[in-house]
C-alpha positions in Angstrom: -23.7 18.8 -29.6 -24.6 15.3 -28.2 -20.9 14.0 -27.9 -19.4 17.0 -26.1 -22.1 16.8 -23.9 -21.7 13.1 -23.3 -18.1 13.4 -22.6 -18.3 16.1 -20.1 -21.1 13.9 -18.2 -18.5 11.0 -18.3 -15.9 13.1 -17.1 -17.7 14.8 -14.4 -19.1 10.9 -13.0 -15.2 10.1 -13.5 -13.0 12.3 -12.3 -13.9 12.2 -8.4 -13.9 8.4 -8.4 -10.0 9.1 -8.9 -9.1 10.0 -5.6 -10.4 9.4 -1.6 -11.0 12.4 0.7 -9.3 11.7 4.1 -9.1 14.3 7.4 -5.4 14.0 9.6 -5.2 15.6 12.8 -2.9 19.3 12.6 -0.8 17.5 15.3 0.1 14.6 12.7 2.1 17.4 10.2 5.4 16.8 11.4 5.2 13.4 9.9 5.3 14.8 6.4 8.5 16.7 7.0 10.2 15.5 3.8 7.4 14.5 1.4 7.0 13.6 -0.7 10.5 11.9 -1.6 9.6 8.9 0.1 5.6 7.8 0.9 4.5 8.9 4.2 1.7 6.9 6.1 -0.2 9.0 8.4 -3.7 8.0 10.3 -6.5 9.9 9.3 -9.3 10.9 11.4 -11.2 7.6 11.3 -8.1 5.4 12.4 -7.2 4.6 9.6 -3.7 4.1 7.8 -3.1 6.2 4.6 -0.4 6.5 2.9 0.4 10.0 0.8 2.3 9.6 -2.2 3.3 12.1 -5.2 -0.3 11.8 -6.4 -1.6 12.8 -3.1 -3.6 16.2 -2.7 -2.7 17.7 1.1 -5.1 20.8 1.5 -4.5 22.9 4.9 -7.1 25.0 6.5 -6.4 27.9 8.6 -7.6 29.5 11.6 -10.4 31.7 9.6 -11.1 29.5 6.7 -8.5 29.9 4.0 -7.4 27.2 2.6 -3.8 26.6 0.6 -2.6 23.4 -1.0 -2.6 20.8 -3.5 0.0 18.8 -4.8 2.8 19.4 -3.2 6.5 19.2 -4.7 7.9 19.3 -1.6 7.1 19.9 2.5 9.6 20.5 5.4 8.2 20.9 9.0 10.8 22.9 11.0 10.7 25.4 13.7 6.6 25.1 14.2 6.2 25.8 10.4 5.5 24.0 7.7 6.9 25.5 4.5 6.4 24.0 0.8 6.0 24.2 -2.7 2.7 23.3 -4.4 3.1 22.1 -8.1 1.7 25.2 -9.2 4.6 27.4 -8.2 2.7 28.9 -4.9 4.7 29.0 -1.8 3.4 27.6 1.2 5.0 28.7 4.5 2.4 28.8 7.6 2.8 28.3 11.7 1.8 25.0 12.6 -0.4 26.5 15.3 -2.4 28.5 12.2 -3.5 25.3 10.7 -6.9 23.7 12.1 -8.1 21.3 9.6 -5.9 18.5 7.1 -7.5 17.4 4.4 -5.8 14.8 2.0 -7.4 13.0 -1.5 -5.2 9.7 -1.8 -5.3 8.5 -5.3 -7.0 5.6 -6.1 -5.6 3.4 -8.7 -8.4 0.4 -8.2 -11.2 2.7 -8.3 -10.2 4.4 -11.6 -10.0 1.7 -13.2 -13.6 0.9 -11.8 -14.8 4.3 -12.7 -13.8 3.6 -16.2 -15.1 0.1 -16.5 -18.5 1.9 -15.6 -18.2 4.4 -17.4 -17.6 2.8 -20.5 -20.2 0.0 -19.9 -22.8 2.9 -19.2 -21.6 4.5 -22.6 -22.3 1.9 -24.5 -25.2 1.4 -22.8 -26.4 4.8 -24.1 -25.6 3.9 -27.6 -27.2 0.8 -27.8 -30.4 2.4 -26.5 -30.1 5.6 -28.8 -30.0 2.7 -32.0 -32.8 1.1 -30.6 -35.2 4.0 -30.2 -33.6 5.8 -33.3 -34.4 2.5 -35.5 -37.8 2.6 -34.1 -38.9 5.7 -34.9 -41.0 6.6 -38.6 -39.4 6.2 -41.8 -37.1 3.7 -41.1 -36.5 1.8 -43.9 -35.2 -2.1 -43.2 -34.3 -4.7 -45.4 -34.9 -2.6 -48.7 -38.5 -1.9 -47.6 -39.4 1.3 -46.5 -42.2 2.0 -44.0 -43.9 5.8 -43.8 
């Protein structure tokens, strides 16, 4: 019961630290006309430069709230639409002018491996301290001696 329990914990701490959250601007979705066969770098909301690869996540918001995306297998940007293919089969086709918000998770190689450097030192950690108060508890017997 423990380990399964542990392992989702780790996974849940882990699995965000995988990727960055960015905003784009609607007016920068021309620039992706042709991902994601070649890396695209688009500014994000802050200024800065990010660059969207295969691994990247693009989610699209429209006028209303509903939201469409993921990983995309493919966008073209033509005649004020943007039309896709997510990698989950869905097609994406949508007016430019429809879309309000750009969200895009770039992944983040450095901080995986970060996130799993942690979370490995933490699980040990855990070990180490369920020996320690498991060896301290009653009837424990050490060293061929036995104690009640």
């Amino acid at each position: 019961m423990r380990k399964p329990l542990a392992a989702g914990l780790v996974w849940v701490l882990l699995a965000p630290a995988c990727y960055n959250a960015h905003g784009i601007r609607p007016s920068e979705l021309p620039r992706l006309d042709g991902y994601p066969t070649r890396p695209i770098e688009v500014p994000d909301t802050a200024g800065r430069t990010i660059t969207l690869d295969r691994k990247s996540k693009i989610y699209l918001y429209r006028v209303g709230g509903d939201r469409v995306g993921g990983r995309f297998e493919g966008i073209d940007v033509r005649g004020g639409r943007l039309i896709g293919r997510i990698d989950d089969g869905q097609a994406v086709d949508l007016k430019l002018g429809e879309i309000q918000e750009v969200s895009v998770d770039t992944y983040s190689r450095g901080q995986t491996i970060a996130a799993i450097v942690v979370g490995s030192a933490l699980l040990v950690a855990g070990i180490v301290i369920a020996l320690a108060v498991s060896l301290e508890q009653p009837g424990y017997c050490g060293r061929n001696v036995c104690s009640p």
